[in-house]
N, C-alpha and C positions, 0 to 999 in steps of 0.2 A: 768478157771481163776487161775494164781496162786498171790500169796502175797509174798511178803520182805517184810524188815525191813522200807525198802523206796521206796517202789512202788507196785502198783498192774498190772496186767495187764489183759486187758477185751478183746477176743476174736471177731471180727467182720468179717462176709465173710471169706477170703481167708487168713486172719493174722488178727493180734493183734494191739492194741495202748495201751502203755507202760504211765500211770498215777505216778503223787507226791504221795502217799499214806498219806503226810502230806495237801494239798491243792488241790487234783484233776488237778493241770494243767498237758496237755500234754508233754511227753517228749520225746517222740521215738513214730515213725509208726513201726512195724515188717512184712515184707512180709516172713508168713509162708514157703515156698518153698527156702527162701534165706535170712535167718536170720542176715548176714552178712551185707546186702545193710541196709546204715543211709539213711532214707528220710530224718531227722530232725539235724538240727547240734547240736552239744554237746557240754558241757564248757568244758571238760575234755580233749575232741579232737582238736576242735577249741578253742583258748584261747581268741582270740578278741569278742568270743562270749560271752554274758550275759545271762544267763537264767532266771533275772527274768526282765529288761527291755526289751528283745527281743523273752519273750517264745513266744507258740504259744495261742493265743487268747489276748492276752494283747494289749493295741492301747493306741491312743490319742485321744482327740477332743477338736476343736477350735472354741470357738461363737466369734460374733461382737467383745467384750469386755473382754473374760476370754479366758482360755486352762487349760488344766490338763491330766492327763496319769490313767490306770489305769493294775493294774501287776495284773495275776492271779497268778501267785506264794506267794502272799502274801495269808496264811491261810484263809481258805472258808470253812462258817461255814457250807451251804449246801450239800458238797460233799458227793457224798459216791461212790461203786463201782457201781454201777446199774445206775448212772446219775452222774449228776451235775443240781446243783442250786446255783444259789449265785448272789451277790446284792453289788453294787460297789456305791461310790459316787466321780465320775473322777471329778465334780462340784458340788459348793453347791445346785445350781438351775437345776441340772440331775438327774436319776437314772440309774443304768443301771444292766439288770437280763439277766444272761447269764443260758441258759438251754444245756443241751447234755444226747440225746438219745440213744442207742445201739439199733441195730438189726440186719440184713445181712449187713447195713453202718450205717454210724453214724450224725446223727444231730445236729448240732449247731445252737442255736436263739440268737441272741443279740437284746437288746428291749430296747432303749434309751426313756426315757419319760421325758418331760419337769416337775419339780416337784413345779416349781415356780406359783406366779400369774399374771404373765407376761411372754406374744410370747419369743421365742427364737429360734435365729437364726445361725444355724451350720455353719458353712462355713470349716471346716476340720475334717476328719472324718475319719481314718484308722487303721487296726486290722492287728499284727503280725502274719506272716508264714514263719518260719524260713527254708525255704528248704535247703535241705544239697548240694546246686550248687556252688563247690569247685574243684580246680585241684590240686589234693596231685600228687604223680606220677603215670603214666599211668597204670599201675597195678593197683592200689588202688582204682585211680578212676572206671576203669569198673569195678571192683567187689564191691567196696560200695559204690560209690554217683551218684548224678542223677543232672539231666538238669533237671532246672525249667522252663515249657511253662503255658504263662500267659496272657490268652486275658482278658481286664477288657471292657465289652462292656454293661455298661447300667444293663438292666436284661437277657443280655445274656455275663454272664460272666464265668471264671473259671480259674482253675491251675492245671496243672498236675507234677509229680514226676516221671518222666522216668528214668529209669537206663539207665546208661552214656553207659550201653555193648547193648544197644538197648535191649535185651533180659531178660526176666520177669515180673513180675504183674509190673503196673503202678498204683500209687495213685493219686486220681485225687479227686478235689473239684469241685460241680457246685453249683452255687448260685440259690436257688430255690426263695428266696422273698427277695424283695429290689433290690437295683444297686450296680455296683463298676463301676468305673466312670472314676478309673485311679490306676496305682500302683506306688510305689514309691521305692527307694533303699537307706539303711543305712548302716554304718559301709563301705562307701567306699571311700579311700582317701588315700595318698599316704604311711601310716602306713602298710595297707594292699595290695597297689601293685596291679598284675595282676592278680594272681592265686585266688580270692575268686569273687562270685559274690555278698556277702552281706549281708543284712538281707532285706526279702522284707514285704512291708507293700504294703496289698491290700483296696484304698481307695474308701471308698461311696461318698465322693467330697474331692479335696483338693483346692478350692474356694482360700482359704486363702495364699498361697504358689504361684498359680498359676493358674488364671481365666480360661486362655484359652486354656489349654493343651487337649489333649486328644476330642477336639472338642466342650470343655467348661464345666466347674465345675459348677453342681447344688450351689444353694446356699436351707438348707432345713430348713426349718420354723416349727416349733412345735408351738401349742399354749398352755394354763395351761393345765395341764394331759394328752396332745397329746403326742401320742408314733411313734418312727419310728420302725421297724422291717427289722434288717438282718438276714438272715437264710438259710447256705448253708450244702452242703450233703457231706460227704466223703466217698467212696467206693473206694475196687480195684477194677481194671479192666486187661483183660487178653490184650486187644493190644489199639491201638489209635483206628480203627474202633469202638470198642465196648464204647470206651470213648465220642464219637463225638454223636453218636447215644443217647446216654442216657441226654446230655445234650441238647436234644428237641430243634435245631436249630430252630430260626421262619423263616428262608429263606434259600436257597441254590444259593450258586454265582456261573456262571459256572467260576471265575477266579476274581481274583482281580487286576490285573495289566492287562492293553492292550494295543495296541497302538491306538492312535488318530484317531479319524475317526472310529473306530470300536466299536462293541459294547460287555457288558458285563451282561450277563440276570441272573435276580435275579426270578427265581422259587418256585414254593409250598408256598408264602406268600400270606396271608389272606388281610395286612396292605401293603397298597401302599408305597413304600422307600419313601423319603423325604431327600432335602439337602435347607443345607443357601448359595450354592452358584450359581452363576447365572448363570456359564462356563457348571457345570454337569446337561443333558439333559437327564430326565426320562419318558421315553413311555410307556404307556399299549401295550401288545403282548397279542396272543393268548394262552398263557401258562404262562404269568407273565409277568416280565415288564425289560424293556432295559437299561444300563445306558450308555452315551455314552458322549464326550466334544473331541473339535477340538483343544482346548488349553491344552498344557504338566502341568501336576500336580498332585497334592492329594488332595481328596476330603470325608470330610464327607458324611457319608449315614447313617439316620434313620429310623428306622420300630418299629415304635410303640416306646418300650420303650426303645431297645436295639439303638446301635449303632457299626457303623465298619467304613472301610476306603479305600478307592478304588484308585486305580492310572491310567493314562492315562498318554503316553509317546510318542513322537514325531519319526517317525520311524528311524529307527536304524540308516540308511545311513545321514539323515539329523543330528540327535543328534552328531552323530560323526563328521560333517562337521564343528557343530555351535561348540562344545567342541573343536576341534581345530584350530579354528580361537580363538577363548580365548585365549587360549594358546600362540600362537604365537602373543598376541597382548599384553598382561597381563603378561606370567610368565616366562619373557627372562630376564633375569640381563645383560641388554644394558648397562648399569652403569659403570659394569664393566670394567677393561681392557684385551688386548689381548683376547685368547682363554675364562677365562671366561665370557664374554659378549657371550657365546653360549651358558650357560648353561641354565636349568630350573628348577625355583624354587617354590616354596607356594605362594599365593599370598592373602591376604585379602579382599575377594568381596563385602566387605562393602568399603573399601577406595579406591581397587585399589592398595596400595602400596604391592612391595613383601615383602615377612618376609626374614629379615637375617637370619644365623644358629643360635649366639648366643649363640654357645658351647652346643648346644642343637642338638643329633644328627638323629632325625628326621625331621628336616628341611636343611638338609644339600641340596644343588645342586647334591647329589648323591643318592645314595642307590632308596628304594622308588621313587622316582622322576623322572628312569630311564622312568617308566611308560611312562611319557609324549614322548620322541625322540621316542618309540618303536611304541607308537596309530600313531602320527604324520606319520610316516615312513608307517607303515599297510594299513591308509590310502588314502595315496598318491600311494602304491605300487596300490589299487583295483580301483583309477581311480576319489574316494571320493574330495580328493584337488589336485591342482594344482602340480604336480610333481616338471616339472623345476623349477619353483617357491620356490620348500620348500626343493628339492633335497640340495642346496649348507647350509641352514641352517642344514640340517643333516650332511652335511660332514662336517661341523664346529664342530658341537657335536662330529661328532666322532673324530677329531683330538682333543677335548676339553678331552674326556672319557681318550682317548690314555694316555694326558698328568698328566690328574687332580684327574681320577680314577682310573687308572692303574698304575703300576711302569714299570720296564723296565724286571721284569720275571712275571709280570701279577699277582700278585697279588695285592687285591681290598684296596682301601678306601673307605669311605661312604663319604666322599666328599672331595672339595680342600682343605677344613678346617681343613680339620679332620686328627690331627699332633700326637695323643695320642692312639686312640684305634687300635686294632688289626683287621686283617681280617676278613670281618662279609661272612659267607659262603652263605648268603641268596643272594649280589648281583651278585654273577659268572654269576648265568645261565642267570640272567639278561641282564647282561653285552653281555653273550654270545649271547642270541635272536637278540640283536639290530645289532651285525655284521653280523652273521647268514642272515639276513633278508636285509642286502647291500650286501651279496655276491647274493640272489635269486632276490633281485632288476636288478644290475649290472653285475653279473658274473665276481667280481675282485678276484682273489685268495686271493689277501691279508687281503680282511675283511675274507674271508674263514678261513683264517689262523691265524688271530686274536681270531675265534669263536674257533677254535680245540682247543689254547692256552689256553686260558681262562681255558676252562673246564679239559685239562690234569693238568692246574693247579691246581686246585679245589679239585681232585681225590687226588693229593698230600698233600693237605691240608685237608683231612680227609672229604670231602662232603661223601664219600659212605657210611660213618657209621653217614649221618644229613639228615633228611628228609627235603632238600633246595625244596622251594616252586618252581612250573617247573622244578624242576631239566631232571627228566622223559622226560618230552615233548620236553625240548630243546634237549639233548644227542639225541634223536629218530631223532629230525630235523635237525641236526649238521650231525647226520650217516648218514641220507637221501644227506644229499648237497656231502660229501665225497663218496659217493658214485657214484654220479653223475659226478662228478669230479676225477671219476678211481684214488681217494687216499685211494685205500683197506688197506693199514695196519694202517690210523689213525682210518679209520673206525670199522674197527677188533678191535684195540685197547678200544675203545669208548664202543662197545659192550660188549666185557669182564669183564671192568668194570660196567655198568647199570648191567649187571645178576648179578656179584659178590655181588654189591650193592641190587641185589631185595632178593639173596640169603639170606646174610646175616640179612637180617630185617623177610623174612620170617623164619628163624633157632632162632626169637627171640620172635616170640609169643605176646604176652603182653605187653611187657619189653619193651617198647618204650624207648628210654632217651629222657630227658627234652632238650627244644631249649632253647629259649628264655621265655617260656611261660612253665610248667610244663609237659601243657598237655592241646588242643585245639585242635579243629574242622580245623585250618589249619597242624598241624603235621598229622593230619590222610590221609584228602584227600592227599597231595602228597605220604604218603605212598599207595595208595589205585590206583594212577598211575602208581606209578614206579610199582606194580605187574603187571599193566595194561601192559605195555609196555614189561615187562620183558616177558611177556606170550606170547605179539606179535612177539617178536623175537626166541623162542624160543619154543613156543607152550609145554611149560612142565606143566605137571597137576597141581603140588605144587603153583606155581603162582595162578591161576584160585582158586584151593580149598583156597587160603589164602585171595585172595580177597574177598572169598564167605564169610568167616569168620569174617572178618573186616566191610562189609559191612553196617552192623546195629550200628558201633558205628560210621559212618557218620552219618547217616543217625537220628542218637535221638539227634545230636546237633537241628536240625531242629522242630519245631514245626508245629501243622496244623492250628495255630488260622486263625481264617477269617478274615486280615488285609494284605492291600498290603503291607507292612512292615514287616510283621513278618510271615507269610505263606510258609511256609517252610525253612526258612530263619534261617541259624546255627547262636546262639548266640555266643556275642563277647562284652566283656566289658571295654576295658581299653583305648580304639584307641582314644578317648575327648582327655586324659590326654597326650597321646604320641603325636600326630598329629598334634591336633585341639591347635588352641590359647585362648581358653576359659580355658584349660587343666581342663577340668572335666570329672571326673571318670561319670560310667555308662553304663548301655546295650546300646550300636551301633545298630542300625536297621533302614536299612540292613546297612551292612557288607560289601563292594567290595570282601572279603577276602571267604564270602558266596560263590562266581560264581565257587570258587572252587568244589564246591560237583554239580551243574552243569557241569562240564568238565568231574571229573570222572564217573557220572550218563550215560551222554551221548557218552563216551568213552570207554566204557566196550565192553566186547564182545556182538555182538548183542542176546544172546543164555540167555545173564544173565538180559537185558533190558526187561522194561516190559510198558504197555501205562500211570503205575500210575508214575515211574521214571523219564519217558520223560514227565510229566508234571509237577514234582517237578522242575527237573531243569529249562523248561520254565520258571514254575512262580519266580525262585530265579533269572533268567536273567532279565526276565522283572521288576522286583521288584526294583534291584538296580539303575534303570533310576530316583526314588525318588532322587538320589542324584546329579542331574543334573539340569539345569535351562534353561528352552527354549533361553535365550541368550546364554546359552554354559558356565557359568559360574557354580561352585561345588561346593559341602562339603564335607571337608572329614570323618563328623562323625556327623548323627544325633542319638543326647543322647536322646534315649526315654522317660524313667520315668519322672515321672510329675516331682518330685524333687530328687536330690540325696544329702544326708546328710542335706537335710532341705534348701537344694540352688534349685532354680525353675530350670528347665532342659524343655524336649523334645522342643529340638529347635536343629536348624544345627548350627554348628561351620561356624564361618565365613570363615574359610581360606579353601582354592583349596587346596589339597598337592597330596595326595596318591591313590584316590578313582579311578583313569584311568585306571587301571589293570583289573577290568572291562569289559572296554570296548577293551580290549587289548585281553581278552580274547572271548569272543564272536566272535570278527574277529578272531581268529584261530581258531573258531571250525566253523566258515560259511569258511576257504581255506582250510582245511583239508576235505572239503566239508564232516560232520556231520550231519551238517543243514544248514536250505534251507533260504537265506532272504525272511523275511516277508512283 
């Protein structure tokens, strides 16, 4: 143990936790072997952080009639290095005695007791964990910050602290007495932007804020000197296995997402599942028990006292049918004139109405939106909808793209609107897929020569040194068409540049540069293709080892909680605020932007795949049908946490805009024949 002036620190397992020497609150976790990684955010480092509203253990709680907060940063008279004790009054009619153990981990009790002579009833109830889930720049973050993975399930709950480089101990919490019921995110709002994911508060209910979230907030009743008891465990751990194991699952799912009609068996539980819905159909088996529904959706599942969240999805061919008949019925700006009356935009599935841009440039009729002409086109090319039928509405788009998203040397606008910004390098490859995919429809040279355009342009406009989302997959498909079309030197061309580009990011390590985002789970996966692709062509080692390298900081955006929403499913938190017309900050889950690490999972060389990969990305393809509506109607962003900044959340945004890409992708990896329809 050593001592400062302002801190002590006490030894547990594998590292240390970094104490106030004035007040015992927590201020730092230390992973021994990498003293550099922050599990915990600091005032020092992050400024929007508070450490004494936002330390760790410090909360709120809400009865019928009162609220009150309670800091542990505020002087305790109990502390010392060997424990903590100490005795809060967050209300006059509460107590609350927070205890912490030391041993190989560490124990925390929180023990709320009614001190009145009169019931009292909680109805809000959540304790600060400030985890350090931040995008400083790509460097910084894999060497000190970590992805927060947070299933709140009842009495099977927890949080893990993974380092952002996938590689080293993880710090992980399991709730061994009591529930968390839901979490919740603060400090998120347009001051703070994309790049932080918060402060999070893990809730025993938040009733008060938001009844129905998370499949329904306890309301908890105390009577005079009745106590509730929270009490969870912190240890390291060497990998996710070893984390998953220790917090004693009461059930194992073979899968959380499936499609309709099939089944998903819940094993080794004692407690038969249980739901409030009357679609999800539960059978005894010889081994445990089935959950299965014929209707597309999300459904609560209980066992006992925990809770999780299962999905079922209408199979793929259909989804995609009923999603573009949506489209084509809902998100056309017929309004218009001329060429834009082709275009496609956002639309509100609560009214019906689309959304204008409104100098807002992610509802332009361009960029993102491209998604929709690209599914549409997919598939109508594999036979899904009517071709003739939807063929002349895509050749309207594309004379629309020609005129409205293109200039006359090709480079991009993000939409007709859009008279001020400069060229966004994200929609080239876009652009390019959609002629790409009329020239393999039709065999017209000119979309051919439209697609080559685009992307020579794009090369001149500095794509090789931006990891543009597809980039990779289009230039491979663009060389394939040229090649097929004996035009070897744009082919060549094309080639030289993808390696020069895989070269160049492999010659840079670490050093990512920032897009639009700092640092996210979408700049990695397209870096983590383009190696993919560069190796295809060229079969050179440095590719292959770089991907090997890269590989685990995909892979720790993701978590394992056991919900159809968040199971493997890389965090992303800004997409409400950009997309959606609620514009609220907050974790997205899922993600469309998720299927990404599906593509590279299932894209790799078959030498580097393994049976646990090929069923991450399943479950991350299956997962994102959550954001579709068996009418074929979307969101483009369900905000998870119960509430964000003290506003109710986990609900979908009303508006269609982005979420297509998706299913845009899926179909390329069932004609690159990957995988097989299900």
């Amino acid at each position: 143990m050593t001592l400062t002036s302002d801190t002590v620190s006490r030894e547990f397992g594998s590292g240390c936790i970094i104490l106030s020497a004035k007040s015992g609150a927590v201020t730092q976790f230390v992973d021994s072997s990498n003293p550099c990684r922050k599990f915990l955010l600091e005032s020092g480092r992050q400024q929007w952080h508070s450490s004494a509203e936002h330390s760790w253990g410090s909360g709120h709680i809400i009865t019928e009639n009162s609220a009150g907060r309670w800091n542990v940063h505020s002087p305790l008279p109990g502390h010392s290095t060997e424990g903590l004790y100490s005795e809060f009054r967050p209300l006059p009619q509460l107590s609350l005695q927070i205890t912490r153990s030391f041993g190989s981990s560490i124990v925390e009790r929180f023990r709320f007791t009614n001190t009145s002579n009169a019931p009292l009833s909680i109805r809000g109830l959540g304790i600060q964990v400030p985890m350090a889930d931040v995008y400083d720049d790509a460097e910084t973050s894999l060497a000190e910050n970590v992805n927060a993975h947070i299933f709140t399930g009842g009495s099977w709950s927890w949080a893990i602290a993974q380092p952002m480089s996938g590689r080293g101990n993880l710090l992980g919490l399991i709730v061994r007495e009591g529930e968390l019921w839901s979490y919740s995110l603060e400090s998120r709002n347009q001051s703070n932007s994309s790049n932080i994911r918060g402060h999070f508060v893990l809730n025993v209910t938040d009733l008060a804020h938001n009844p129905a979230s998370f499949g329904g907030q306890p309301e908890i009743k105390l009577l005079p000197n009745e106590s509730y008891q929270l009490t969870w465990e912190i240890a390291w751990f060497d990998n996710i296995s070893q984390f998953i194991a220790a917090t004693k699952p009461p059930a194992e799912f073979s899968s959380f997402s499936a499609r309709t009609e099939s089944s998903i068996l819940v094993l080794n539980s004692t407690i038969p599942p249980q739901t409030k819905s009357p679609h999800l159909q539960i059978e005894r088996t010889s081994d445990g028990f089935a959950l299965s529904s014929t209707k597309h959706g999300t459904y609560s599942v209980d066992i006992g006292n925990a809770r999780t969240e299962v999905n079922f999805h209408l199979p793929l061919q259909e989804l995609v049918r009923r999603r573009c008949h949506y489209i084509l019925q809902y998100q056309r700006s017929l309004d218009r004139e001329g060429l834009l009356s082709y275009a496609f935009v956002p639309v509100n599935t609560t009214t019906f109405l689309t959304q204008t841009t409104n100098g807002w440039s992610d509802w332009t009729d361009g960029s993102e939106r491209i998604a929709m002409p690209v599914l549409l086109q997919l598939a109508a090319m594999r036979g899904w909808i009517d071709g003739p039928s939807i063929d002349p509405v895509l050749e309207s788009w594309s004379s629309f793209a020609r005129s409205h998203l293109l200039n006359e040397n090709f480079m991009p606008r993000r939409g007709s609107q859009d008279n001020w910004s400069g060229p966004r390098l994200y929609d080239m490859p876009w652009l390019a897929q959609f002629f790409n995919d009329r020239y393999r429809w039709h065999g017209r040279s000119k979309d051919l020569d439209v697609a080559f355009k685009i992307l020579e342009r794009a090369f001149c406009l500095g794509v090789g040194g931006f990891l543009a989302i597809h980039l990779s997959e289009t230039v491979l498909a663009v060389i394939k068409s040229l090649e097929l079309a004996g035009q070897e030197d744009r082919s060549c061309q094309l080639s030289t540049q993808l390696v020069d580009c895989a070269m160049h990011f492999a010659n840079m390590g670490d050093r990512i540069p920032r897009h639009e985002v700092n640092y996210e789970q979408s700049i990695v996966a397209p870096l983590l293709n383009l190696f993919i692709d560069a190796y295809t062509l060229t079969k050179r080692e440095i590719f292959l080892s770089r991907l090997k390298q890269s590989l685990p900081w995909l892979l720790s955006f993701g978590g394992p909680q056991p919900h159809a929403r968040l199971h493997g499913v890389s965090i992303r938190h800004w997409d409400g605020f950009w997309f959606g017309c609620n514009r609220q900050w907050g974790d997205v889950f899922p993600h469309y932007w998720s299927t990404l690490t599906s593509t590279v999972l299932l894209r790799m060389p078959r030498k580097l795949r393994t049976a646990e990969t090929d069923r991450i990305a399943e479950a991350i393809l299956r997962s994102n049908t959550a954001n579709y509506q068996s009418d074929g109607s979307a969101t483009c962003a369900f905000v998870m946490p119960s509430t964000v900044d003290g506003r109710a959340a986990h609900v979908e945004d009303p508006l269609a805009n982005d979420q297509d890409w998706h299913l845009v992708m899926w179909l390329r990896l069932l004609d690159e024949n990957i995988i097989q329809l299900d």
